[in-house]
N, C-alpha and C positions, 0 to 999 in steps of 0.2 A: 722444761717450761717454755711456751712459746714467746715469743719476743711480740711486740707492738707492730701492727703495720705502721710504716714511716711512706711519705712523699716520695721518696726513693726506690721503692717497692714496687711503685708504677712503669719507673723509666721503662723496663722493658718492651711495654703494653703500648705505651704516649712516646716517647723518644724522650732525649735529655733537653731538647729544645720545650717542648710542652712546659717540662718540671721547673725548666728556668723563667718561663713566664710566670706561671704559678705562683712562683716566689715574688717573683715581681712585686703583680699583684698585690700578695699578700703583703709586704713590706708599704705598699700603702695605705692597707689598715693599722697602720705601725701605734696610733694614738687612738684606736676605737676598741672598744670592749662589746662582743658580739655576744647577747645574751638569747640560748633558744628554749623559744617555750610552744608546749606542747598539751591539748588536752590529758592527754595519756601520758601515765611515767610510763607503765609496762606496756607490753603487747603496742600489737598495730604495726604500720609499714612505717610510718613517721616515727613512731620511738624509737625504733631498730636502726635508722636512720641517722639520727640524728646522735648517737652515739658513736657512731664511725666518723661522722663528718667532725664532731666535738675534738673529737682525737686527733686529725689528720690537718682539721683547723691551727690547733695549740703547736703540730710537729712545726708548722710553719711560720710560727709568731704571732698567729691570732689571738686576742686574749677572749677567753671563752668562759661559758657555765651553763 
């Protein structure tokens, strides 16, 4: 079974510096709840999307749905 992509999965692509900003960042959504909405649940480029990002969001402390 394959595993989740994680923030970590990029370093190689971005550098460790990139990831560490990232985090940053993310830690100053530390109090915000980022809710995404989309015409489309299935299909489209936007749902497809938004699904990765959901994910990659949460790995880093964003509180999502």
């Amino acid at each position: 079974m394959a595993s989740l992509t994680t923030l970590e999965d990029y370093e190689p692509l971005v550098g460790s510096d990139t990831i560490e900003r990232v985090r940053v960042k993310a830690n100053q959504l530390d109090d915000l709840y980022v809710a995404n909405i989309n015409s489309t649940y299935y299909g489209g480029g936007v749902a497809e999307l938004l699904s990765s990002l959901t994910l990659l969001m949460n790995d880093v402390g964003i509180k999502t749905e």
